[in-house]
SELUM-625029 format. One record per residue (C-alpha): residue number from 0; x, y, z; residue in one letter. Coordinates in steps of 0.001 Angstrom, whole numbers, plus 524288, in hexadecimal, padded with zeros to 5 digits. Each point is the difference from the previous one (the first is absolute). Layout:
<recs>
REC   num       u       v       w   residuo
REC   NUM       X       Y       Z         A
...
</recs>
This chain:
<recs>
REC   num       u       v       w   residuo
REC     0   CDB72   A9AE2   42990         X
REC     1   7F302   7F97B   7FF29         X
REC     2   7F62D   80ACD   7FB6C         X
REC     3   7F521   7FD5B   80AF1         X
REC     4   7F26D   80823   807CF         X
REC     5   7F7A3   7FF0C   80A5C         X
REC     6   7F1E5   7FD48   7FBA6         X
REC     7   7F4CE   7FC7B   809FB         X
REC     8   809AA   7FF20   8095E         X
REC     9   80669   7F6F9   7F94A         X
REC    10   80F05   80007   7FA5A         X
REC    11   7FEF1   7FC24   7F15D         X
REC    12   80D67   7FC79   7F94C         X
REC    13   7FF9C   800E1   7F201         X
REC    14   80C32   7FD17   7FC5A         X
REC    15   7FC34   7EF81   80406         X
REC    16   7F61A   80221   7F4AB         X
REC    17   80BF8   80054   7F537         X
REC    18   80426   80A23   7F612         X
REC    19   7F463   7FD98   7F6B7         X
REC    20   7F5D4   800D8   807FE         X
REC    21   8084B   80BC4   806E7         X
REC    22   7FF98   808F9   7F42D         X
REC    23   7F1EF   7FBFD   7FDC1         X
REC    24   7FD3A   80510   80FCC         X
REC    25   80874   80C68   7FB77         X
REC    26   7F8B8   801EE   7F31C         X
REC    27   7F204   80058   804F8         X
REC    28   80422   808DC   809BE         X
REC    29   80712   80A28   7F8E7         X
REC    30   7F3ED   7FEFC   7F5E0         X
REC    31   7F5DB   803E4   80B2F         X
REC    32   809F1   80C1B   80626         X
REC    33   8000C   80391   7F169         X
REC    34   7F1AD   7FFBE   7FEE0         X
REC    35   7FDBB   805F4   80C53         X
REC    36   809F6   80CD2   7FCFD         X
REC    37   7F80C   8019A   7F30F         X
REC    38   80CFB   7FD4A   7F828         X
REC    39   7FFCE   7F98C   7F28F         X
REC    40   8074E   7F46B   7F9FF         X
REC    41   804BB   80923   7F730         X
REC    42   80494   8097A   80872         X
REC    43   80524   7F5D9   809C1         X
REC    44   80820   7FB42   7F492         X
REC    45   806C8   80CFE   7FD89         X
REC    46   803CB   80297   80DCA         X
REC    47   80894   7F3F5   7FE85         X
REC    48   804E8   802C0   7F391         X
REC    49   7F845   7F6A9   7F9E4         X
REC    50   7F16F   7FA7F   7FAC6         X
REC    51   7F2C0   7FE6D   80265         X
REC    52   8026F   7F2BD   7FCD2         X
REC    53   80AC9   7FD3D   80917         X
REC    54   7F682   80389   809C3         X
REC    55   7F62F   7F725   7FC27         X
REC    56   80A07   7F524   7FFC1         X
REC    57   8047F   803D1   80ED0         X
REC    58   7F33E   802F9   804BE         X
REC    59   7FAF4   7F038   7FA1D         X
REC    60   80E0E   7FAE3   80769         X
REC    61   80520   7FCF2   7F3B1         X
REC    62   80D7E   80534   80044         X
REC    63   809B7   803EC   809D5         X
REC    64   80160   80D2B   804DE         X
REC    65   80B75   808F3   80294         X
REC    66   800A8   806BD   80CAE         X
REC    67   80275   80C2F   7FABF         X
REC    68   7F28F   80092   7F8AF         X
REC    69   7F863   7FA00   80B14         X
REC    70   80639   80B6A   809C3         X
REC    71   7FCA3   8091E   7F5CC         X
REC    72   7F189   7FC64   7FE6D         X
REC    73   7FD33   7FE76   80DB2         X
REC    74   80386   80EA4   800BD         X
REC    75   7F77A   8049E   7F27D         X
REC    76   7F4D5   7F7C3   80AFD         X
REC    77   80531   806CB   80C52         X
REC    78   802B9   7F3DC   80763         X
REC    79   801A3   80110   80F34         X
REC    80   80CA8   7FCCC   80498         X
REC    81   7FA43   7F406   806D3         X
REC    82   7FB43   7F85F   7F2E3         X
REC    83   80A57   80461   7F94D         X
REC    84   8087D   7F941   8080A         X
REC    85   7F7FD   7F430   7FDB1         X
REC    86   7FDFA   80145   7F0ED         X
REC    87   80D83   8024E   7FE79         X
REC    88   8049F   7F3B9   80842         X
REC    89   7F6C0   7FA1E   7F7EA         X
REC    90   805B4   802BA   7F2B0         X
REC    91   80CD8   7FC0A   80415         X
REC    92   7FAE8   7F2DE   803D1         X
REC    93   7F957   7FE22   7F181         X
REC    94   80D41   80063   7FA9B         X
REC    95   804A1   7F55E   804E0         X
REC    96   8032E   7F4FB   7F714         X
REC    97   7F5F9   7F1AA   7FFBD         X
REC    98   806B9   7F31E   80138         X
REC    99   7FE0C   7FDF7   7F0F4         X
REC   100   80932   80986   7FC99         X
REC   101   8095D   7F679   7FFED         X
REC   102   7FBF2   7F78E   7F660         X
REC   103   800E4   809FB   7F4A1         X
REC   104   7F973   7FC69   7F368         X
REC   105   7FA16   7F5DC   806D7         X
REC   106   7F72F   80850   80496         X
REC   107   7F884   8066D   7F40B         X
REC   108   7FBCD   80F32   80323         X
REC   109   7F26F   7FCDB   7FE4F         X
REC   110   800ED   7F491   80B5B         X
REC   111   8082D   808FD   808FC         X
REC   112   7F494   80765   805CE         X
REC   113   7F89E   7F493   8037E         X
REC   114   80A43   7F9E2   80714         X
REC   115   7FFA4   80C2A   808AE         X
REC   116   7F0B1   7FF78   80076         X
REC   117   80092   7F148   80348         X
REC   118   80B8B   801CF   80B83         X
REC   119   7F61E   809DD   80430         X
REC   120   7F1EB   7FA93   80054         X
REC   121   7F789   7FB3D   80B69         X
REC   122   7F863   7F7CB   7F6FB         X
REC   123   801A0   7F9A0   7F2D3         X
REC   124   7F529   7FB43   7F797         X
REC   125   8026F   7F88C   7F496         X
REC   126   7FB5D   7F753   7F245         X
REC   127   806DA   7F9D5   7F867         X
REC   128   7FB55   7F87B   7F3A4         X
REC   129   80E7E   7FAC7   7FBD0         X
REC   130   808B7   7FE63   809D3         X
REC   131   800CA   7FC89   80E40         X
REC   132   802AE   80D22   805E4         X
REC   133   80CE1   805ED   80181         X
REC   134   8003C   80067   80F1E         X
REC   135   7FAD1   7F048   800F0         X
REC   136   809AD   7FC84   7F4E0         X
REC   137   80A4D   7F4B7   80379         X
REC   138   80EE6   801ED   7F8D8         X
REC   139   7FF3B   7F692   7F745         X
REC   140   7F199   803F5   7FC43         X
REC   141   8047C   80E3A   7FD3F         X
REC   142   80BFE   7FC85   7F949         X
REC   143   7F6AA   7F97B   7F55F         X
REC   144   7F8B0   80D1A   80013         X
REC   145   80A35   8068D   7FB34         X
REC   146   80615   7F6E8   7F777         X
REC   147   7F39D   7FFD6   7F9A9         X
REC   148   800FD   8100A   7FDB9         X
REC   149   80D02   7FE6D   7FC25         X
REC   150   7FD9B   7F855   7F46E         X
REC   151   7F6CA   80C04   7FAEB         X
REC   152   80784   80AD7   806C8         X
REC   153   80DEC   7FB89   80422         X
REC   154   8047C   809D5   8098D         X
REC   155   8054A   80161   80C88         X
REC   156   8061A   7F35C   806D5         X
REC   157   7F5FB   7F646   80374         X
REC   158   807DC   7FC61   80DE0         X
REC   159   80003   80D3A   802D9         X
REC   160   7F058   8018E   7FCD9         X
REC   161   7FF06   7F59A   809F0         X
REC   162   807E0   8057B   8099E         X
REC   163   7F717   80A3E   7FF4C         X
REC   164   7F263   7F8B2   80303         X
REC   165   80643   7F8FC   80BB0         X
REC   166   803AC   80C35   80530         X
REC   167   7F2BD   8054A   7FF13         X
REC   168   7F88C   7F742   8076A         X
REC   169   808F3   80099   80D56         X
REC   170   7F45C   809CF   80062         X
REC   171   7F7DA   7F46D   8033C         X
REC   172   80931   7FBFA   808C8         X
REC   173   8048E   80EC4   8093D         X
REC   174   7F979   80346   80CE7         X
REC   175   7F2D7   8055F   7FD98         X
REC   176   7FDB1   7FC2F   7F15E         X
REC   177   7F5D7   8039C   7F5D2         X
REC   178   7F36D   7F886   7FE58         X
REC   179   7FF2A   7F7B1   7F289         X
REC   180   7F453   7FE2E   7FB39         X
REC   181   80270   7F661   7F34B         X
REC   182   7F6B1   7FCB5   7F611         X
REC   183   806D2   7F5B9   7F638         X
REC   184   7F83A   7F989   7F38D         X
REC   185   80080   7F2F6   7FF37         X
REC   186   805D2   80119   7F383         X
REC   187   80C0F   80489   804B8         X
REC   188   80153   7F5F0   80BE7         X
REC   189   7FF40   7F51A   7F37F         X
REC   190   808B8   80706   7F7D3         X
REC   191   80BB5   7F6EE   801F4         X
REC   192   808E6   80B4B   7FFF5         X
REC   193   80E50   7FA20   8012D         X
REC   194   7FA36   7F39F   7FDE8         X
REC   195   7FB8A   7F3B7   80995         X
REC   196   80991   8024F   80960         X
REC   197   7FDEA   80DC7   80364         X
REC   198   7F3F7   80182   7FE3E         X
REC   199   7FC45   7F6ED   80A45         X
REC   200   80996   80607   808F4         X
REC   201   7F9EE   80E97   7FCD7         X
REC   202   7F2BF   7F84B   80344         X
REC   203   80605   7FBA4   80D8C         X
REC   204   80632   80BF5   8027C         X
REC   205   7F2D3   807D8   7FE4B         X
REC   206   7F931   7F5EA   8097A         X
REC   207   80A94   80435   80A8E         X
REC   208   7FE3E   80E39   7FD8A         X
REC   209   7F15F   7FD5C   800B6         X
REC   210   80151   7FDE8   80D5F         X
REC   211   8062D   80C48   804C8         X
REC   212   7F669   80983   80836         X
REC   213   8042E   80B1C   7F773         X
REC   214   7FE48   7F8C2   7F16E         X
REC   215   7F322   7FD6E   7FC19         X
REC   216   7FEC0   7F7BC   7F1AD         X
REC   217   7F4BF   7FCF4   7F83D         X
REC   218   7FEDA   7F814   7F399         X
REC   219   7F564   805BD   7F636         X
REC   220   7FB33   7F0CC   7F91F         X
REC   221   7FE23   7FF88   7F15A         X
REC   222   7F0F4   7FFCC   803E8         X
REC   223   80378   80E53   801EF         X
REC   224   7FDF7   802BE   7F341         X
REC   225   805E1   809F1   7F7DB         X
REC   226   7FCF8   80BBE   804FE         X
REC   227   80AF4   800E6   80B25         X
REC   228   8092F   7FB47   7F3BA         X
REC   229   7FE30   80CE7   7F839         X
REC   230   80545   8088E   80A2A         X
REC   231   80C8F   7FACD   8001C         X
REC   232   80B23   7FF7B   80BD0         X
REC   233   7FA49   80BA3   80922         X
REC   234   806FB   80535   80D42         X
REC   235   7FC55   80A15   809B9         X
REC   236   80702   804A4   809E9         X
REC   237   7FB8E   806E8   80CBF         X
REC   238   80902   80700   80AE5         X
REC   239   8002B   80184   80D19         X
REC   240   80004   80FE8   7FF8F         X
REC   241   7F0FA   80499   7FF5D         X
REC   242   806D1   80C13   7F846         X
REC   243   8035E   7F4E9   7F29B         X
REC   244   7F5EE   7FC77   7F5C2         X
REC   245   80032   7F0AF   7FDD5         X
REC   246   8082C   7FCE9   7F337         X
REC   247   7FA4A   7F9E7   7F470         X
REC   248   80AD8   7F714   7F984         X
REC   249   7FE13   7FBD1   7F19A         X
REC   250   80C18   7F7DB   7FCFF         X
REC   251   801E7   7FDDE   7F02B         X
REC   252   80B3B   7FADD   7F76C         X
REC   253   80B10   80760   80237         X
REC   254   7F6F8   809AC   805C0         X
REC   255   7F6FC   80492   80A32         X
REC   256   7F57E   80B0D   802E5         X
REC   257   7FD93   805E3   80DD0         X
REC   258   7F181   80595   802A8         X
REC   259   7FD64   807F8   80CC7         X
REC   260   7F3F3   806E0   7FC4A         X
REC   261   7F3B1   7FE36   80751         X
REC   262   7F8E2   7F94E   7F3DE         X
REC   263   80B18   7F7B3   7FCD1         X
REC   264   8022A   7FB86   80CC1         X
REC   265   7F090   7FCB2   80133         X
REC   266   8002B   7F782   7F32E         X
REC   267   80AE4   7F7FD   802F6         X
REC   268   7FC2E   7FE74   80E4C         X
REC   269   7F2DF   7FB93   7FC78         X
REC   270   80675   7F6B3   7F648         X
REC   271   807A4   7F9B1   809E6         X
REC   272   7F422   7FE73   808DD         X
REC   273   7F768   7F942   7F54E         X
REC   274   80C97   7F733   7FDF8         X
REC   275   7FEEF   7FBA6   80EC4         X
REC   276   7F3D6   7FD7A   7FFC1         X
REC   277   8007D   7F6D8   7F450         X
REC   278   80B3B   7F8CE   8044B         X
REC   279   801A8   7F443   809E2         X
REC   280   7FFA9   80472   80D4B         X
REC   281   80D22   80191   8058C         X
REC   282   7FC8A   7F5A8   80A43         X
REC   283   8009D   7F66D   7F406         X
REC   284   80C6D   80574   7FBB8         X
REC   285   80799   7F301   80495         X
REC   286   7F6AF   7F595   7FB9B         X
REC   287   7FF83   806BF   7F2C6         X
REC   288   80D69   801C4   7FD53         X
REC   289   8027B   7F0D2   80585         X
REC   290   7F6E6   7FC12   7F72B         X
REC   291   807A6   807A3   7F39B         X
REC   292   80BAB   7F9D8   806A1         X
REC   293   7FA2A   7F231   7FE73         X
REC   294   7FDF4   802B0   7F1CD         X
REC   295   80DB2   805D2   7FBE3         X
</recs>
């Protein structure tokens, strides 16, 4: 059952936004029937025979819920038998497993979340300083990612890994997709990642990408500077549901940081927009990347 409302006149199906962004819909609104009936974390904890801190956590959408403890809280907030039915649905939709499940170990816990996020965003902003962006990468090009980690961190199979990253961007690819919005230093499109070979074909590939409606790629020039540099690889996400905050992704080695609060979000967005402006106009995106293609 696909948890689902009328709003404006208008039917809204959640469960087409995925499980993450699902328990993140749940979370925010069992936070404001929580504020609303006056009832602490605290005291929401106990009445599921549990923590204040698990009700952070399922409040932020960061962990799956039980049924049992939603049904319980929605009666500590004396829900009406219409949302409950709703909220409810909607919990049992959260649940369900992501496509990366599959992959195991793989998929590290600390990448799992965004995978969810990603599957579920309406648009995705993004810098990177090292590497051609995981949704723009080519096989070959990401197998030489990885095979580069590998030789500090050997892990998880590198096929695998790739399998991975090709399966992610068929989000490019679905009915209705998410808007890219790439900024790539130069640095990285010279970076002869793989060697010759492959990195002229990521360079080609990118060119064909370039010239989807939906993908938008811009190349920040070494005339930049070095104050886009400093930030490092930066990626925010926003969704489709008005109810979601946008996403701030900070992707490190062999971990990552995700910022939602209104500050956070207001730094790194501003960031993003000061790298736009600096960098090459996106109607320039061919000529410029031809040109780096010329000199490979």
């Amino acid at each position: 059952m696909n948890p689902s409302e009328t709003r404006d006149g208008q039917a809204v199906d959640y469960g087409k936004a995925g499980p993450t962004a699902v328990r993140m819909l749940l979370g925010a609104r069992l936070r404001k029937l929580r504020e609303a009936a006056g009832v602490s974390r605290e005291d929401a904890g106990y009445a599921i025979r549990s923590s204040e801190s698990k009700i952070s956590r399922l409040e932020l959408g960061r962990t799956g819920c039980k049924l049992r403890d939603v049904s319980d809280l929605l009666d500590l907030y004396r829900v009406g038998d219409g949302e409950r039915a709703t909220l409810l649905a909607m919990a049992g939709s959260a649940n369900a497993p992501g496509w990366w499940q599959q992959y195991g170990d793989a998929v590290p816990g600390w990448f799992a979340p965004y995978l969810g996020l990603e599957q579920a965003a309406e648009v995705i902003r993004c810098y990177e300083v090292q590497f051609v962006p995981g949704l723009l990468q080519t096989a070959d090009y990401a197998r030489a990612v990885f095979q580069i980690e590998a030789a500090d961190d050997p892990g998880p199979s590198i096929e695998q890994q790739v399998s991975v990253r090709m399966r992610r961007q068929r989000v490019l690819h679905r009915p209705g997709p998410p808007r890219l919005w790439a900024v790539i230093d130069e640095a990285a499109l010279r970076r002869p990642i793989g060697g010759a070979s492959v990195a002229r074909a990521q360079l080609e590939h990118l060119i064909e990408m370039a010239g989807l409606s939906h993908v938008s790629i811009q190349v920040a020039p070494f005339s930049a500077g070095g104050r886009a540099v400093a930030s490092g690889p930066i990626t925010v996400l926003r969704f489709p549901e008005a109810e979601l905050p946008d996403v701030v992704y900070l992707e490190r080695h062999a971990t990552a940081v995700y910022l939602s609060k209104p500050a956070e979000r207001l730094y790194y967005r501003n960031i993003l927009n000061r790298l736009v402006t600096e960098a090459s106009p996106a109607a320039d995106t061919e000529a410029v990347l031809r040109r780096i293609l010329r000199e490979t």
